[in-house]
N, C-alpha and C positions, 0 to 999 in steps of 0.2 A: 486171640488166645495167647500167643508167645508177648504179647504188650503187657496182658496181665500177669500173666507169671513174670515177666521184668520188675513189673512195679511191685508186685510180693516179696519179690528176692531182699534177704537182711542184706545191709550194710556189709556185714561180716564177710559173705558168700559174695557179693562183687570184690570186696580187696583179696579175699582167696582166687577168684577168677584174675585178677590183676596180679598178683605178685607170680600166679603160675604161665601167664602168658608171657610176663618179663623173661621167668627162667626158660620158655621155650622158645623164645628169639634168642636168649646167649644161647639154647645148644644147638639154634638153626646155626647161629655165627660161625659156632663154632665147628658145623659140619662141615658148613662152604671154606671155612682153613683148613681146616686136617683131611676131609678129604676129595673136596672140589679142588684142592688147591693156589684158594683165592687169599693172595696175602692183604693183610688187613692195614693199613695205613693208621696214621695219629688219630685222626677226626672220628676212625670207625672204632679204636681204642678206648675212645674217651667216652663215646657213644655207648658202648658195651659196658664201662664202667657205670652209665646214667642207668642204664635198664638194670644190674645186679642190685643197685642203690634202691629202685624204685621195688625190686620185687622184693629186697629184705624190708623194706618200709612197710609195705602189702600185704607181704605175711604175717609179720607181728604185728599188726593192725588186727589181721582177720583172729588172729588166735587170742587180742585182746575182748576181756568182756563190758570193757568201757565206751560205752555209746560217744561219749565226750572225747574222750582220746581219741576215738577214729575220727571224730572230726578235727582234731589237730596233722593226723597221719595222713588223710585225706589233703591236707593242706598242706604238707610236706612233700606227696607226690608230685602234686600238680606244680610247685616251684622244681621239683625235679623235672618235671614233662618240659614244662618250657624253657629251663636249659637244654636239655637234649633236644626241642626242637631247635634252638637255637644253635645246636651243635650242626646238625642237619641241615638247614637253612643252608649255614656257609659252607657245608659240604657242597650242596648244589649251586652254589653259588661257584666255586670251583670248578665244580663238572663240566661249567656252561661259562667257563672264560675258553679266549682264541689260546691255543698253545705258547703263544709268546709272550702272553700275563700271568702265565702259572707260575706262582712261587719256585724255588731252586728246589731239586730234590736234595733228599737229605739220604744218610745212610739209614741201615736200619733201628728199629725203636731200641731191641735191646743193646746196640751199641752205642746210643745217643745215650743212653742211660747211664751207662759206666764209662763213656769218655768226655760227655757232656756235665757242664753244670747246667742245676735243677733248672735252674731259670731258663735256658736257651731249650732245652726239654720240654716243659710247661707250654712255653711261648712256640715250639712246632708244632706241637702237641694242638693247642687251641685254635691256631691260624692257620693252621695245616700244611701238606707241603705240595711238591709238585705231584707226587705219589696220589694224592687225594683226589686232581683233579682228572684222573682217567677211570671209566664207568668200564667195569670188568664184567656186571653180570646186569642183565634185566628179567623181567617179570611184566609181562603186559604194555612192556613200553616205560615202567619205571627203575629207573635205578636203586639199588640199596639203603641210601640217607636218603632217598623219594618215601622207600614203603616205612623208615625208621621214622622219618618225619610223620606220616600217617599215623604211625600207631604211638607217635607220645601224644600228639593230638587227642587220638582217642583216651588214652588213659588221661589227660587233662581232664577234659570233658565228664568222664565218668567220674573221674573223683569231684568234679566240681558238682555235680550230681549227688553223689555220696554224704559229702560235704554240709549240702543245704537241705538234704532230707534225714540225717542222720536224727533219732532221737523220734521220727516221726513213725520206725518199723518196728520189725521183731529184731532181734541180736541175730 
């Protein structure tokens, strides 16, 4: 039953279901800052920047009534998802070096930003720093850029979905 109502659901109603599950990972993020007190590193930054990216993508997808355009939006996400898995990736990739190969910490982002130039910014920012590589919070035994990884994967997938059935549903 829940297989066939998946395969009924318009195009539309999955990029609405995607751009609102972006915006409810930024304001999980952003409960575990403000009030878990878990500060957020470059890697998780840039990460949070990918999901607001993909759920403005998602929404004006879903609110569009061109069958055609969602499949371009659809294909705009999913280059989105696998930056941000790829953000993720070397997040975990970090989490899981010995202490003695983690990159140097850096200070904080908003002071890297007005005392740094863009470039050295950018470049903590993408390769992360020593900050990155310590796992502050789990969930079933995975870290944070574990479950972030997870769910661009998902929205991959879905939109590649979306993607190659687009044009075959209802709006």
């Amino acid at each position: 039953m829940l297989l066939s109502m998946i395969k009924r659901m318009s195009s539309r109603r999955f990029h609405g279901m995607v751009g609102l599950a972006a915006f409810a990972l930024l304001g999980v993020a952003f409960y575990m800052e403000y009030q878990m007190g878990l500060e957020p590193c470059p890697l998780c930054m840039l990460q949070r920047i990918v999901f607001f990216f993909i759920g403005l993508v998602s929404i004006f997808s879903a609110l569009t009534a061109n069958e055609k355009r969602r499949q371009w939006f659809s294909i705009t996400v999913v280059v989105l998802s696998i930056m941000g898995a790829a953000l993720s990736i070397r997040h975990l990739y970090l989490q899981h070096l010995p202490v003695d190969d983690l990159p140097a910490c850096m200070p904080g982002l908003s002071y890297m930003i007005s005392a740094f130039p863009w470039q050295s910014v950018a470049r903590a920012m993408i390769m992360g720093t020593g900050d990155c590589g310590e796992v502050v919070w789990t969930f079933l035994g995975i870290s944070i850029p574990g479950w972030t990884l997870v769910m661009f994967v998902l929205m991959a997938v879905v939109n590649v979905w979306i993607a190659f059935r687009s044009g075959k549903t209802r709006r």
